[in-house]
C-alpha positions, 0 to 999 in steps of 0.5 A, spaced: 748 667 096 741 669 092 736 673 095 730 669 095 726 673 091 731 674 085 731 666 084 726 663 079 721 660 080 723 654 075 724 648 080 730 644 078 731 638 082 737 634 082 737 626 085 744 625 089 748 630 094 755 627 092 760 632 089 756 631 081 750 633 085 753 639 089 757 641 083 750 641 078 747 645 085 753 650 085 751 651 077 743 652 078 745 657 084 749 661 080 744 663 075 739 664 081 734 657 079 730 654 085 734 648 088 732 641 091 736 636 092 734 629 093 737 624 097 735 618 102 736 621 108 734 629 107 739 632 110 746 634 106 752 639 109 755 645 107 748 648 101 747 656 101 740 657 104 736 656 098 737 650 096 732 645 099 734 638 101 729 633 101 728 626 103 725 620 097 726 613 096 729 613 087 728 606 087 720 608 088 717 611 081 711 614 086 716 618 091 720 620 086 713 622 082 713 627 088 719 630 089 720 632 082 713 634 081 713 641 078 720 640 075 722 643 068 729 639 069 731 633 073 738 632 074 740 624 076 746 624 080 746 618 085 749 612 084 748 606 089 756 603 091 760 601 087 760 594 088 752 594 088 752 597 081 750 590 078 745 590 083 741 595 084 743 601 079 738 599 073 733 599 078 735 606 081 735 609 075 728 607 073 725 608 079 728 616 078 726 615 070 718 612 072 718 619 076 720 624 071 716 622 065 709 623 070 712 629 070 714 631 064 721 634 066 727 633 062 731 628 064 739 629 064 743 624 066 750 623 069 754 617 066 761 614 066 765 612 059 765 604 061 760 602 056 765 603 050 769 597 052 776 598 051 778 602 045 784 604 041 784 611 040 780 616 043 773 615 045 768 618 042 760 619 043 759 615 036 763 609 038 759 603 039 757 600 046 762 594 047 764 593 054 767 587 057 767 588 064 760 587 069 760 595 070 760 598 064 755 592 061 751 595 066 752 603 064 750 600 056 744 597 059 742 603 062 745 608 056 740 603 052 734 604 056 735 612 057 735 612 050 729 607 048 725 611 053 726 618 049 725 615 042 718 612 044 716 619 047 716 617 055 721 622 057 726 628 054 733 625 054 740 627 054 747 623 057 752 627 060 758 623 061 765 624 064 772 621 065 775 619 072 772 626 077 777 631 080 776 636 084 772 639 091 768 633 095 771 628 090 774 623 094 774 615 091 777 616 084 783 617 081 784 623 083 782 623 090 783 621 097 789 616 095 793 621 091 791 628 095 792 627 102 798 623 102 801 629 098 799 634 103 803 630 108 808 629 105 807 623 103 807 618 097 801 620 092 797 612 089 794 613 083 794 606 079 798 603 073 801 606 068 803 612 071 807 614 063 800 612 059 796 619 058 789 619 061 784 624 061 780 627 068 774 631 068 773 637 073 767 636 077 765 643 076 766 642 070 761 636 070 756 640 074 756 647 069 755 641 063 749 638 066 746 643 066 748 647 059 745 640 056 738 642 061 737 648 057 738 646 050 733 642 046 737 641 041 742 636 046 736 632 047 736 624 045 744 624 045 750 622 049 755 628 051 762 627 053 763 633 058 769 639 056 775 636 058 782 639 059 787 637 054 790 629 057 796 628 062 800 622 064 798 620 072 806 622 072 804 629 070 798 630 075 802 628 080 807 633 079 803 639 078 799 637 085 807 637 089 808 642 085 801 647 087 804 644 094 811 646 093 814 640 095 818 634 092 813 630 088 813 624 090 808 618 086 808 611 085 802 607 081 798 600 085 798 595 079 794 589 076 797 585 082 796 588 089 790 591 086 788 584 086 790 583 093 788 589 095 781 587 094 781 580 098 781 585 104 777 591 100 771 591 097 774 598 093 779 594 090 776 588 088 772 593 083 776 596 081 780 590 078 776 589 072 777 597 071 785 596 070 785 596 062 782 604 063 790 606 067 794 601 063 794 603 056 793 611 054 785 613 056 783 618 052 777 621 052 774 626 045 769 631 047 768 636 042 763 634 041 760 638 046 765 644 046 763 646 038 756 645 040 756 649 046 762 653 046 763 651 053 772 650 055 775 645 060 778 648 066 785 647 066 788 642 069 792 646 074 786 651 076 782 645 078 788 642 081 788 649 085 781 647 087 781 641 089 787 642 094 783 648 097 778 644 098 782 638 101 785 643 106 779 645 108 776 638 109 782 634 113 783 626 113 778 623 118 783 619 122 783 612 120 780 613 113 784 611 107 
């Protein structure tokens, strides 16, 4: 933890207390900057002493003006639920955009890679956006708003964008509680279509320490940045390395089209996640270059964020009754 007196003074504020939020906080604290982390309730768990937690309301321009008053960077990591994006997200952006261009902080904004559309070959920051699906025709939306706003000199922008999270705190993905904790019972780890077709994963540290790289170089800003991620592997080959970091047998199956579907008459997880199935049934590989020539910044690899992740679900046992 940071003496307090050895933290600067710069404040950088970081809307959301999820695990990109907690992993862009992990970042700042390391290179000693002043932290204050924004969510609904105030209140967060397991955050070094420095860090303030604040309650405001992201969907309010004026609380999202007071919260982040002072700010050098403002750092979006909240997202409304998964089945309220069409709903509610473009506002909750905006409320946070309106906010940070009063102050005239830079703005650096955590996204996913759904506003391209499926796409054959890598995916690429050049790429146009071409979604099919509800969701990703919400992230070109707002992707188009963020950069409207930088073009017209409101705010100073860059986009950070990440493939399917892993690691510490990641519960809801593909890589996560689906797969994790039935692999440390000894049990069958889920994970989602094709289990042979190559798939690329983000560590969410990885996302975090991105963030905040594009928050310190000007040069970032008024472009979209796929975070470093490691070299892709099937769902098969994650799978393995996980029972394998375990020392147990592997053993892995893969929900389709069909029960997802089915799945989602009774969960509204699932139900969402069907029009996002083109992702887990064909090679879904994400190019960030971009970022690593720009940078010099590595991904970490696949089997230590693995050893990670598995340190954190370990110490973070299955509520009783969770999926």
């Amino acid at each position: 933890m940071n003496n307090p007196s050895n933290i600067s003074s710069e404040l950088h504020v970081i809307f959301g207390t999820g695990p990109l939020g907690t992993s862009v906080m992990r970042e700042l604290v390391a290179r000693g900057k002043r932290v204050r982390m924004v969510n609904r309730s105030g209140k967060a768990a397991e955050l070094p002493a420095s860090v303030e937690v604040v309650s405001g309301d992201a969907y309010d321009s004026n609380s999202t003006r007071a919260v982040t008053k002072g700010a050098a960077v403002v750092y979006q990591c909240a997202q409304p639920a998964y089945h309220e994006w069409r709903q509610k997200f473009p506002a909750l952006q905006q409320g946070i955009l309106d906010g940070v261009a009063a102050n005239s902080a830079k703005f650096i904004v955590g996204e996913n890679v759904y506003m391209y559309g499926e796409v054959k070959g890598p995916i690429r920051e050049d790429l146009p956006y071409a979604a099919h699906t509800k969701k990703g025709k919400v992230r070109a939306q707002m992707s188009e708003i963020l950069l409207a706003a930088h073009k017209s000199g409101k705010v100073r922008v860059a986009m950070a964008r990440a493939s399917d999270f892993y690691g510490p705190g990641v519960l809801e993905s593909l890589v996560g509680d689906r797969v994790v904790y039935p692999a440390l019972a000894g049990k069958s780890a889920s994970f989602a279509g094709d289990l042979d077709a190559p798939h690329t994963i983000t560590y969410i540290n990885d996302f975090g320490k991105a963030m905040v790289i594009l928050g310190e170089r000007d040069e970032a800003l008024g472009q979209a940045w796929h975070v470093p991620n490691a070299e892709p592997l099937t769902q098969r080959q994650i799978g393995e390395v996980i029972f394998k970091e375990l020392g147990t047998p592997p053993k892995i199956s893969a929900m389709g089209r069909l029960m997802m579907q089915i799945g989602g008459i009774f969960i509204v997880g699932a139900r969402e996640t069907v029009e996002m199935m083109y992702e887990f049934e064909k090679p879904f590989v994400v190019d960030s270059r971009k970022f690593e020539k720009a940078f010099g910044m590595k991904a970490t690899p696949i089997r230590e964020g693995i050893q990670q992740m598995i340190a954190w679900y370990k110490a973070h046992p299955q509520v009783k009754g969770a999926h």
